[in-house]
KEMI-197805 format. One record per atom (N, C-alpha, C): residue number from 0; atom name; x, y, z. Coordinates in steps of 0.2 Angstrom, whole numbers. Layout:
{NUM, CA, {X, Y, Z}},
...
***
This chain:
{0, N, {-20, 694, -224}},
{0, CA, {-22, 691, -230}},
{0, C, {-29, 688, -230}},
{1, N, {-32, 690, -234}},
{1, CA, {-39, 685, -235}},
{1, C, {-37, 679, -237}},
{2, N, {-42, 674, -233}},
{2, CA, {-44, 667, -236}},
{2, C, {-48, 665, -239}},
{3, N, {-54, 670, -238}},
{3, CA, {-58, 669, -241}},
{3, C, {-62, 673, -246}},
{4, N, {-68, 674, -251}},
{4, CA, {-70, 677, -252}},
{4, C, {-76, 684, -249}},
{5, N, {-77, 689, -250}},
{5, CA, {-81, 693, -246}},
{5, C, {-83, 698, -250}},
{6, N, {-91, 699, -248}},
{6, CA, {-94, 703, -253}},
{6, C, {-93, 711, -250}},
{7, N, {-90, 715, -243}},
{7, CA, {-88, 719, -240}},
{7, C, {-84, 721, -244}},
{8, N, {-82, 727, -249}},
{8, CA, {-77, 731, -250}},
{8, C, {-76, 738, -247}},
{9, N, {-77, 738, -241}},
{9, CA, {-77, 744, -236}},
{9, C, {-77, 740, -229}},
{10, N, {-70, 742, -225}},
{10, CA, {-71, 738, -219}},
{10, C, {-65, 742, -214}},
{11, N, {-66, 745, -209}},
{11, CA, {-60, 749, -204}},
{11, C, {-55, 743, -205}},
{12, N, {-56, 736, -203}},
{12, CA, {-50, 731, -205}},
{12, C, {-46, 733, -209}},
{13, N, {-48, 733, -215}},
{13, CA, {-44, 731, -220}},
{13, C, {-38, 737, -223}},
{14, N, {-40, 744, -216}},
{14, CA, {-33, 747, -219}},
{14, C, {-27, 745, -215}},
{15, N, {-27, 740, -212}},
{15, CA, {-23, 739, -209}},
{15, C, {-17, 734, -211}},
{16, N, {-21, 731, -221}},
{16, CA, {-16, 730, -224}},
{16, C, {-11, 733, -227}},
{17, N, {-12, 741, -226}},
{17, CA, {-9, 745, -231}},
{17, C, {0, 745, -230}},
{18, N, {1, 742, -221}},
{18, CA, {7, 740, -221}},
{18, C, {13, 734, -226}},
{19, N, {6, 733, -229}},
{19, CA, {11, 726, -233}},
{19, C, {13, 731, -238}},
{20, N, {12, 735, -244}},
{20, CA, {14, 736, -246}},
{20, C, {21, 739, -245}},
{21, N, {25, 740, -239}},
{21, CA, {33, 739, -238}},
{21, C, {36, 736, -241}},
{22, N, {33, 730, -239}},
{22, CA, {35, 724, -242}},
{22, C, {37, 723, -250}},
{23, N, {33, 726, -254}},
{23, CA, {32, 726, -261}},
{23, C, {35, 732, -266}},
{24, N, {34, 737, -263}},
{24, CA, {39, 742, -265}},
{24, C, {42, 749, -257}},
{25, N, {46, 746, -255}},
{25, CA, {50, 747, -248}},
{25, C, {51, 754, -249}},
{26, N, {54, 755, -255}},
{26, CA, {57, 764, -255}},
{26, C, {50, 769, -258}},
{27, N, {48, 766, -261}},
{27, CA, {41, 770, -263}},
{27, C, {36, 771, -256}},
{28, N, {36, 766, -252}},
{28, CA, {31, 765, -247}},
{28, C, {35, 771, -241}},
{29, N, {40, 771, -239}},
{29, CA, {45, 775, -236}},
{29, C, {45, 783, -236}},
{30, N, {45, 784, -247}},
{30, CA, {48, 792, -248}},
{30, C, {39, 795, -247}},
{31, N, {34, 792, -249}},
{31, CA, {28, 792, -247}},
{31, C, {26, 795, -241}},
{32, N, {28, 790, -234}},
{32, CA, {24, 792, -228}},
{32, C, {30, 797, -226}},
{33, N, {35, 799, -227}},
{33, CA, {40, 805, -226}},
{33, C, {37, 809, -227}},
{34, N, {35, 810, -235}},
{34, CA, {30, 817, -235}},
{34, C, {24, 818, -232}},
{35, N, {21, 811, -232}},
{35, CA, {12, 813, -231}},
{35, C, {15, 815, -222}},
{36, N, {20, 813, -218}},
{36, CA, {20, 815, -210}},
{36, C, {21, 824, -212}},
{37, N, {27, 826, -217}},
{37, CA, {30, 831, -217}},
{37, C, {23, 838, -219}},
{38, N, {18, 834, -223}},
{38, CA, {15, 838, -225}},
{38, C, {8, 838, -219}},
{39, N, {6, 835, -217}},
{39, CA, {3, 835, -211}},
{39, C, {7, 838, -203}},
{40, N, {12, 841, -202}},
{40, CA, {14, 841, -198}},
{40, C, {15, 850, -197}},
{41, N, {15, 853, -192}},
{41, CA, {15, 858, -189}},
{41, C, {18, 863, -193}},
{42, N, {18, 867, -194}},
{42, CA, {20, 873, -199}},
{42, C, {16, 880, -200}},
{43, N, {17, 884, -205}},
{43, CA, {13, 888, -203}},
{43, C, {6, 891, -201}},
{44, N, {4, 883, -205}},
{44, CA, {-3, 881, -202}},
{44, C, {-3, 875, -195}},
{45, N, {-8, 877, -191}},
{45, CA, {-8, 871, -186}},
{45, C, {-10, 865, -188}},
{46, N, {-7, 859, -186}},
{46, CA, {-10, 851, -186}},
{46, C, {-17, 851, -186}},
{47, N, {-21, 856, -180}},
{47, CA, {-30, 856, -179}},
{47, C, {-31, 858, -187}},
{48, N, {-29, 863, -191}},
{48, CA, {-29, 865, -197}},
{48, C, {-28, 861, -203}},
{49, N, {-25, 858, -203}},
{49, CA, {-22, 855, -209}},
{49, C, {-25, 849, -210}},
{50, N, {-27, 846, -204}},
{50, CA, {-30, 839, -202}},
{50, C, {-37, 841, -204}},
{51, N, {-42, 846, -203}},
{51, CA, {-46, 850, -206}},
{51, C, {-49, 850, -215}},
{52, N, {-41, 852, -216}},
{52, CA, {-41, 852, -223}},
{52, C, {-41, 845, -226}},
{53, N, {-38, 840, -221}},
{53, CA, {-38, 834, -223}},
{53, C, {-44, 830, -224}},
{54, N, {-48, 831, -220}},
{54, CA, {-55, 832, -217}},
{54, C, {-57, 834, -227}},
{55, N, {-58, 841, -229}},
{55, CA, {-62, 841, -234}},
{55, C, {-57, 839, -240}},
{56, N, {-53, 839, -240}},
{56, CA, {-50, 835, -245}},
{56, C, {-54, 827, -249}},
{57, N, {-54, 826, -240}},
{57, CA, {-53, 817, -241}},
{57, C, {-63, 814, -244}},
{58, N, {-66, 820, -243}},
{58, CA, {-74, 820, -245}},
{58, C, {-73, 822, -251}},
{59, N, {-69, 826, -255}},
{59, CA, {-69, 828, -263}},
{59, C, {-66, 819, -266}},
{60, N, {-61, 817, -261}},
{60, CA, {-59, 812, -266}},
{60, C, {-61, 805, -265}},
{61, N, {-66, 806, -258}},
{61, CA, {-71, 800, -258}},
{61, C, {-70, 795, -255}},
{62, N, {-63, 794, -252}},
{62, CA, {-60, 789, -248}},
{62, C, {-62, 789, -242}},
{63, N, {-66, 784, -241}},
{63, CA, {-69, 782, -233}},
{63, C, {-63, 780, -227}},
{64, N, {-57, 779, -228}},
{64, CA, {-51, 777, -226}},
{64, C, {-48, 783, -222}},
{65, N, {-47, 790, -227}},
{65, CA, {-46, 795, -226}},
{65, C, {-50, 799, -222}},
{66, N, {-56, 797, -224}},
{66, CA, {-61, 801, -220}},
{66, C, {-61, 798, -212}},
{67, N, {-61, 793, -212}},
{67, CA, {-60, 790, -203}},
{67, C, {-55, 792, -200}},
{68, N, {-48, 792, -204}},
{68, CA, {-40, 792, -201}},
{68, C, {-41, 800, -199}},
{69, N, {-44, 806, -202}},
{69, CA, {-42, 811, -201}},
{69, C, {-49, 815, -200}},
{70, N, {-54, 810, -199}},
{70, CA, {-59, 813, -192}},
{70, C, {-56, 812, -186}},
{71, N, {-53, 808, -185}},
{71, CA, {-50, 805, -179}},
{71, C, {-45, 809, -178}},
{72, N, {-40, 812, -182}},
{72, CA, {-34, 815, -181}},
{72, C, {-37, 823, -179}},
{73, N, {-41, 826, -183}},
{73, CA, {-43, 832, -182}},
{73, C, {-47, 833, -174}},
{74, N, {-51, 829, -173}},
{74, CA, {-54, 827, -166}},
{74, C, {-51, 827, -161}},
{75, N, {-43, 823, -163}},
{75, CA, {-38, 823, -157}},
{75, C, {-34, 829, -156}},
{76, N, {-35, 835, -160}},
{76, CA, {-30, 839, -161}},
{76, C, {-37, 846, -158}},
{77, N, {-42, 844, -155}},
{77, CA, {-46, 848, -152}},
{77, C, {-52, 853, -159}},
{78, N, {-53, 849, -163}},
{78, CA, {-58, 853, -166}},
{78, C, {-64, 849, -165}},
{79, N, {-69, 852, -166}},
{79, CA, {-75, 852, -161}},
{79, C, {-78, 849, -169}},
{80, N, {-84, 846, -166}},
{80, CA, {-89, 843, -172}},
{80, C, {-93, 850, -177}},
{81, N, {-94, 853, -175}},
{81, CA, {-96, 860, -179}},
{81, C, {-88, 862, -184}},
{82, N, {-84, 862, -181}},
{82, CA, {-78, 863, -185}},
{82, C, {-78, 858, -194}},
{83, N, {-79, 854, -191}},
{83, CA, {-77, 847, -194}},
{83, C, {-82, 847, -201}},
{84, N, {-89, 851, -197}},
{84, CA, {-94, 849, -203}},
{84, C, {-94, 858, -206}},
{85, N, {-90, 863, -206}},
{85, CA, {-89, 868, -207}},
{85, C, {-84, 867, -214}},
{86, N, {-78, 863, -212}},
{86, CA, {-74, 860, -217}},
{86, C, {-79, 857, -221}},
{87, N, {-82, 852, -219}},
{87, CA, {-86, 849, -228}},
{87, C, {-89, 852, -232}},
{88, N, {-91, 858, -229}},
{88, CA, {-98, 861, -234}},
{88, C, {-92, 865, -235}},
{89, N, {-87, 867, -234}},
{89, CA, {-82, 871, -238}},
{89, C, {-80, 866, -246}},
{90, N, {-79, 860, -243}},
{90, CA, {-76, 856, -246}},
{90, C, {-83, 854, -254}},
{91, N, {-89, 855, -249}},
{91, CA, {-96, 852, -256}},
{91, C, {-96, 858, -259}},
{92, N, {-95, 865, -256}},
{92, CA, {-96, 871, -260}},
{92, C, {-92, 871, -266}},
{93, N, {-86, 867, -264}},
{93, CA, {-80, 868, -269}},
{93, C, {-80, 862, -275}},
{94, N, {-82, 857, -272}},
{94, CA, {-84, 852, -276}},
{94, C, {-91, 855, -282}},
{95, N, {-93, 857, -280}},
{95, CA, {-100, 856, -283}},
{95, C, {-99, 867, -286}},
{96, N, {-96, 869, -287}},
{96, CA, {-93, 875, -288}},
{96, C, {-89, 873, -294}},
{97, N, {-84, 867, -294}},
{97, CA, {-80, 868, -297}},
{97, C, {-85, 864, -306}},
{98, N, {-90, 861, -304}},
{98, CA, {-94, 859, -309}},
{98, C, {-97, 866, -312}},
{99, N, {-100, 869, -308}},
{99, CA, {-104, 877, -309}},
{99, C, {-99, 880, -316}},
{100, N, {-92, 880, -312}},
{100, CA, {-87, 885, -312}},
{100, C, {-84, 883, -321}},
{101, N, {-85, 875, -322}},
{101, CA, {-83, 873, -331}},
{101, C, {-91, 875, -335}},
{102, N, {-95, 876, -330}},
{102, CA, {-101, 877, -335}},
{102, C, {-100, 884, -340}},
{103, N, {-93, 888, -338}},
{103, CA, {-93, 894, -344}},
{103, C, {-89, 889, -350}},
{104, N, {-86, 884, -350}},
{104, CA, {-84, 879, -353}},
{104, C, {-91, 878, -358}},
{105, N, {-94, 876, -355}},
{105, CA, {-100, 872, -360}},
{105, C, {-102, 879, -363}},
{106, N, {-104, 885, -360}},
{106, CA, {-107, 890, -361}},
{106, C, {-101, 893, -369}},
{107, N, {-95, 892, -368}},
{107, CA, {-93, 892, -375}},
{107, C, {-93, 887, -381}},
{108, N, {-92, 881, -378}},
{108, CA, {-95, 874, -383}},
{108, C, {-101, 877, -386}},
{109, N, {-107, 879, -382}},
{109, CA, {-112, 876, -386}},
{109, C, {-113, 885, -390}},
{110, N, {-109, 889, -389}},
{110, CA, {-109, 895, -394}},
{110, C, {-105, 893, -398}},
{111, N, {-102, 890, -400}},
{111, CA, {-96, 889, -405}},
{111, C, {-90, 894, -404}},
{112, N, {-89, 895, -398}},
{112, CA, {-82, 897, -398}},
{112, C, {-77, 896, -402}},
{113, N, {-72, 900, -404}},
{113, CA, {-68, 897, -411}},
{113, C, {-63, 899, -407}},
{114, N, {-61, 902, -400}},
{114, CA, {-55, 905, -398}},
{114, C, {-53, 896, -395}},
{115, N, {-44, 895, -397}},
{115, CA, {-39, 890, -398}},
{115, C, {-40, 889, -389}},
{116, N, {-41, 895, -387}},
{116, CA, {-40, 895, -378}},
{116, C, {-44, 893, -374}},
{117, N, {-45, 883, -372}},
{117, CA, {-49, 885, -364}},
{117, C, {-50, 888, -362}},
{118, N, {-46, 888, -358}},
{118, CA, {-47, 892, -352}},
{118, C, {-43, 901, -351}},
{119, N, {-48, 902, -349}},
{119, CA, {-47, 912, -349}},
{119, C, {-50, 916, -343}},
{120, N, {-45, 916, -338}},
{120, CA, {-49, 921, -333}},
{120, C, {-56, 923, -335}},
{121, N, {-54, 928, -341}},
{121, CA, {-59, 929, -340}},
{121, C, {-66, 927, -344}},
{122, N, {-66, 921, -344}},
{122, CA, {-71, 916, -347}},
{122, C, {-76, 915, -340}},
{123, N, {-73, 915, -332}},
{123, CA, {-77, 915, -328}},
{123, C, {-81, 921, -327}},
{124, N, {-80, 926, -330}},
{124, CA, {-86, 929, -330}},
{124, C, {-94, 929, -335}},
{125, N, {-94, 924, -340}},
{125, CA, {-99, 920, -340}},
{125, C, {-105, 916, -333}},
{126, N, {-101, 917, -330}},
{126, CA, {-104, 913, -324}},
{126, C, {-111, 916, -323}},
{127, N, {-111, 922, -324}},
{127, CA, {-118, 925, -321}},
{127, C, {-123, 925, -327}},
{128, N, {-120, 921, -334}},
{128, CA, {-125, 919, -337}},
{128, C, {-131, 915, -336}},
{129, N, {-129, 911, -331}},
{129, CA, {-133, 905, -327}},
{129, C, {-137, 908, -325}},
{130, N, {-136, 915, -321}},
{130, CA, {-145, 916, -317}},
{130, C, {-147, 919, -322}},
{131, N, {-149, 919, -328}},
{131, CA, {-153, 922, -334}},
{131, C, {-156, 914, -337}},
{132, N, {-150, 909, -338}},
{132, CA, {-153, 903, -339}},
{132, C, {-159, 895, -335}},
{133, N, {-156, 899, -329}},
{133, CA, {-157, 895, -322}},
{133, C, {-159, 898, -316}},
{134, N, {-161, 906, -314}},
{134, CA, {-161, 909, -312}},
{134, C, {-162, 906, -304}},
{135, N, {-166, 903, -303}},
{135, CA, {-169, 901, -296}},
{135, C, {-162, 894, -293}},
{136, N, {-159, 890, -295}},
{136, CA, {-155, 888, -295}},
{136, C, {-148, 891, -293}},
{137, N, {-148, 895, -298}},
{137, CA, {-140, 899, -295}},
{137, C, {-140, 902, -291}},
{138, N, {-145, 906, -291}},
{138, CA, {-148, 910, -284}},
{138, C, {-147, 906, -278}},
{139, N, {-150, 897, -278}},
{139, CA, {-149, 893, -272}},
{139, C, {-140, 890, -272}},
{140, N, {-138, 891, -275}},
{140, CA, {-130, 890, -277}},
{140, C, {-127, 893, -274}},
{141, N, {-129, 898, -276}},
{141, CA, {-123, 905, -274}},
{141, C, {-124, 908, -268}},
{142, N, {-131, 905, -266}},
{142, CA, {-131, 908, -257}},
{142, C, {-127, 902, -254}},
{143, N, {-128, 896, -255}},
{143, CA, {-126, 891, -250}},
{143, C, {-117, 891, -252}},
{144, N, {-114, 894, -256}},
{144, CA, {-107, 894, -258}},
{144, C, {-107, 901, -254}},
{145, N, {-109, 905, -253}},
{145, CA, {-108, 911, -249}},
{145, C, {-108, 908, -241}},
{146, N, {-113, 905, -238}},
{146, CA, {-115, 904, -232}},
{146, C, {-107, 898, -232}},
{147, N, {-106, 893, -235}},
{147, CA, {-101, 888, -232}},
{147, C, {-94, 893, -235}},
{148, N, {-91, 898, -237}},
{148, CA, {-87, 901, -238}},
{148, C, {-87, 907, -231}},
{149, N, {-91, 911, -227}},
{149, CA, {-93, 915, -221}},
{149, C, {-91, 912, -217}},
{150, N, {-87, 918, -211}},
{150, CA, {-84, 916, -205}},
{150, C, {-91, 911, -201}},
{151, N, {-86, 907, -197}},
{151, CA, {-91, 902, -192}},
{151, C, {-88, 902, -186}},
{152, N, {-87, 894, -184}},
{152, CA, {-83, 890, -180}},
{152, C, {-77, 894, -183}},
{153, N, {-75, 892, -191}},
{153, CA, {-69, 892, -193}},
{153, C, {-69, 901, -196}},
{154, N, {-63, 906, -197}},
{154, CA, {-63, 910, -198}},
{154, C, {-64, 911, -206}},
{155, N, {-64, 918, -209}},
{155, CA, {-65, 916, -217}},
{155, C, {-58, 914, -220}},
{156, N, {-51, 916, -217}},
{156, CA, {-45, 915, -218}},
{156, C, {-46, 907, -219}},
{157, N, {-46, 903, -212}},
{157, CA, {-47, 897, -213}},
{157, C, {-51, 892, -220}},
{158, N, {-55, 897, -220}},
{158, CA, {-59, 893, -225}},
{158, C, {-59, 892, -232}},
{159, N, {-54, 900, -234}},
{159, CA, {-51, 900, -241}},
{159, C, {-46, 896, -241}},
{160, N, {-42, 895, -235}},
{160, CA, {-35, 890, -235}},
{160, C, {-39, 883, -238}},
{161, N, {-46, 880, -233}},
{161, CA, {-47, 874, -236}},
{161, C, {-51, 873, -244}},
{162, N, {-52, 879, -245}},
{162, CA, {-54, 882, -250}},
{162, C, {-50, 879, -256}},
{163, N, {-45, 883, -255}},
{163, CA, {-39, 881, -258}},
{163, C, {-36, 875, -261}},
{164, N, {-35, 872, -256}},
{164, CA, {-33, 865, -255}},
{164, C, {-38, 861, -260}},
{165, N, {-46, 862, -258}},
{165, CA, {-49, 859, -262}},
{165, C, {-51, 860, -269}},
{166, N, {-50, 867, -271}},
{166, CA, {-50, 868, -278}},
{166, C, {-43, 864, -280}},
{167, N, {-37, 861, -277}},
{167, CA, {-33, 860, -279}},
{167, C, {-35, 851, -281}},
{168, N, {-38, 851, -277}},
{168, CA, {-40, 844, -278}},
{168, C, {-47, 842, -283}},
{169, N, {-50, 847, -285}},
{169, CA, {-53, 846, -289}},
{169, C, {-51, 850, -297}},
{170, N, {-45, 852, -297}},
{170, CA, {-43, 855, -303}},
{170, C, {-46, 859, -304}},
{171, N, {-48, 862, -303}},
{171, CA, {-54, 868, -305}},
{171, C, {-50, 875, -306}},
{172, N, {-46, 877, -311}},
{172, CA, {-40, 882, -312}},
{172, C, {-46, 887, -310}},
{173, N, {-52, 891, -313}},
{173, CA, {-56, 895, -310}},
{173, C, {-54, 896, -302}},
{174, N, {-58, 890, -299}},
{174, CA, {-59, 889, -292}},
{174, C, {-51, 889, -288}},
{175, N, {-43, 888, -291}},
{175, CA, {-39, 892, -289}},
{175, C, {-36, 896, -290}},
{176, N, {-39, 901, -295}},
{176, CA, {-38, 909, -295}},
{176, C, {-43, 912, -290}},
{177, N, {-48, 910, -290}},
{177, CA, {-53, 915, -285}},
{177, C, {-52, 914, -279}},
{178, N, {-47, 907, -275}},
{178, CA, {-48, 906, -269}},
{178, C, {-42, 907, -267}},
{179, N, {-36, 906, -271}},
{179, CA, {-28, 910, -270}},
{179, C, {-29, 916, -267}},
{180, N, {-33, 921, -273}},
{180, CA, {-35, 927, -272}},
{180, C, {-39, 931, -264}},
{181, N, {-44, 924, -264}},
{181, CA, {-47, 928, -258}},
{181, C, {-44, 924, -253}},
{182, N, {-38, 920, -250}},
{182, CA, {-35, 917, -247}},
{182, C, {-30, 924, -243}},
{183, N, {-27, 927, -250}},
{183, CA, {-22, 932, -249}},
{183, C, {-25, 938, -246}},
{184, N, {-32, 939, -247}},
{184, CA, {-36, 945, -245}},
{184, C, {-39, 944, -238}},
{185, N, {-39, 938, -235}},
{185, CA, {-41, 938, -231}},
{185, C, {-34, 936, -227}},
{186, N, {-29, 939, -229}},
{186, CA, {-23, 939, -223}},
{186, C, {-19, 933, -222}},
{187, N, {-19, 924, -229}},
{187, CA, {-13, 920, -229}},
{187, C, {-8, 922, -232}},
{188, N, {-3, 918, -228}},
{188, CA, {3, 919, -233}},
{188, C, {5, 916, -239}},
{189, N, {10, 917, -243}},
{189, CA, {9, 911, -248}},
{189, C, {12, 906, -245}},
{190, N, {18, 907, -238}},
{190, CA, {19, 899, -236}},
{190, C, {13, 896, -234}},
{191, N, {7, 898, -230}},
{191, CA, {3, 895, -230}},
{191, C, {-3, 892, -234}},
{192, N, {-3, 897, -238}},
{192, CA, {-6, 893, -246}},
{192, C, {-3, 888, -248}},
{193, N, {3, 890, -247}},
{193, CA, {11, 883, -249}},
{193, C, {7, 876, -247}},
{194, N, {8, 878, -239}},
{194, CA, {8, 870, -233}},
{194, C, {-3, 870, -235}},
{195, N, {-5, 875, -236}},
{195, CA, {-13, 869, -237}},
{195, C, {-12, 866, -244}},
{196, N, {-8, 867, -249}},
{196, CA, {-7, 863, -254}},
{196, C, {-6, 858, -253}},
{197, N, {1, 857, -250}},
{197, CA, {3, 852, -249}},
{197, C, {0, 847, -245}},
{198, N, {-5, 847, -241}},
{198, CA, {-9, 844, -240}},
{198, C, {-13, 840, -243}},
{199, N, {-16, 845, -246}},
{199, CA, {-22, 843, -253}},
{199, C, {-17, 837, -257}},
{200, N, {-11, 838, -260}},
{200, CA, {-8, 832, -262}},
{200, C, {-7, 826, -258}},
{201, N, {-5, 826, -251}},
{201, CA, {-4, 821, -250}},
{201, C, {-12, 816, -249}},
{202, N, {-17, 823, -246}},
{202, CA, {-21, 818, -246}},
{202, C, {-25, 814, -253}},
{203, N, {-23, 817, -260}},
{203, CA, {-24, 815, -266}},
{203, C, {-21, 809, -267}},
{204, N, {-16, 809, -266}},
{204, CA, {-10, 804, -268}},
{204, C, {-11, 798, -264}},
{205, N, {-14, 799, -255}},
{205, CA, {-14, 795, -250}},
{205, C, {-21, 791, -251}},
{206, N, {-27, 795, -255}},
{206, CA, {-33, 792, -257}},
{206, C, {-29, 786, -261}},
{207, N, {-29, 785, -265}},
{207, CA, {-23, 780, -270}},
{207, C, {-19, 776, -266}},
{208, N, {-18, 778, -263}},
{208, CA, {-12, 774, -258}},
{208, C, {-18, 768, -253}},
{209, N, {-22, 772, -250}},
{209, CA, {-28, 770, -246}},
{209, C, {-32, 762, -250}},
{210, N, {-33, 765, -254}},
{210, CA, {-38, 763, -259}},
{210, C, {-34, 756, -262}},
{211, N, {-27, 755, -262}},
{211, CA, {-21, 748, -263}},
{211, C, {-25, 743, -258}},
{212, N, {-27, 743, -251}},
{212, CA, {-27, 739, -249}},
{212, C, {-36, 735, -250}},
{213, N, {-41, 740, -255}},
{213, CA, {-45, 734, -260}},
{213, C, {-40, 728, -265}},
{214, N, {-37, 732, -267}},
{214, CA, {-31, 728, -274}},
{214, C, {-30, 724, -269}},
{215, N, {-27, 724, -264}},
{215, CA, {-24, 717, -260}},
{215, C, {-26, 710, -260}},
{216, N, {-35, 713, -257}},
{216, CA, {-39, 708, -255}},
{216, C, {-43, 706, -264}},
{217, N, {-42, 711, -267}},
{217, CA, {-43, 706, -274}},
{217, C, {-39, 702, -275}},
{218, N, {-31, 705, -275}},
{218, CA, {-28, 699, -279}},
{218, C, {-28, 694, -277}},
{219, N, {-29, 694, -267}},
{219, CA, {-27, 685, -264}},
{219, C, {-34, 683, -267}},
{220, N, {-40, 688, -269}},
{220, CA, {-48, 683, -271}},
{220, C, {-46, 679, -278}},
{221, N, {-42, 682, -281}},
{221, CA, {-42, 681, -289}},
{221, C, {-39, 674, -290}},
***
């Protein structure tokens, strides 16, 4: 518990309050770390894998907390620093894709679409109206989304898994039709689509959870 006040809202300390919350809601704090062990743990996919995906997950939803717990866990489970920065730019191409990817959105706002339906598979195929509007820019997009998407360290299978995981977390219904699709072409299965999903939730739900122990140290400030 703080004593006092502090102008740090970022600090390796402070997640070490996140045990209090037992205390406060017992079964919620319980059925929680049940799933987040269950969904981190070994299965179709390897722990070095899923800890990976936790890795670009935890960079889409920006938890500094996440990002230390599960550099650390991926590192102990043998993946290599090249690994690790193979996941992010999966994870920035997917981040910053899935902004690209609503741009056929805007592209029908500002036409005055009158169809009832958002979203329409095939609406993403406006997408290649950007290189006629922006050409030099998408051209720099769609190389650097090709290059962090390409076998590396990590295989292309691997990539579409964290692919996946990540469109999951950014919502980006485009970005999970395209990455389900080239996940299954490049030889997942859907239980392991299943298990990077699951992942991506937990590490969704655990950014939130993470992020409790600021709420703590406000409430003893307040």
């Amino acid at each position: 518990m703080l004593t006092t006040k502090t102008d740090s809202l970022y600090k390796k300390s402070y997640f070490s309050r996140i045990t209090e919350l037992k205390e406060y809601a017992p079964e919620a704090f319980q059925s929680f770390f049940a799933f987040n062990t269950e969904a981190l743990a070994e299965g179709k996919l390897s722990v070095k894998l899923k800890e990976l995906i936790a890795v670009a997950v935890a960079h889409i939803t920006g938890c500094p907390y996440c990002i230390e717990l599960h550099v650390g866990n991926a590192k102990k489970n043998e993946a290599d620093k090249e690994e690790v920065a193979e996941a992010i730019f999966v994870a920035t191409a997917l981040k910053a894709g899935s902004a690209a990817a609503h741009g056929v959105n805007a592209l029908n706002a500002f036409d005055g679409e009158s169809d009832e339906e958002l979203y329409k598979a095939s609406y993403f195929n406006r997408l290649k109206e950007f290189g006629d509007l922006n050409g030099d820019t998408f051209k720099a997009f769609a190389a650097f989304d090709h290059k962090a998407l390409k076998a590396g360290k990590l295989t292309v299978k691997e990539k579409e898994l964290i692919a996946v995981a990540s469109a999951h977390t950014t919502g980006c219904a485009y970005c999970i039709n395209l990455h389900t699709k080239n996940a299954k072409k490049a030889g997942a299965s859907l239980e392991e689509i299943t298990e990077a999903i699951f992942v991506a939730v937990a590490l969704k739900a655990g950014s939130a959870i993470a992020h409790s122990v600021n709420a703590l140290n406000a409430y003893d400030e307040a």
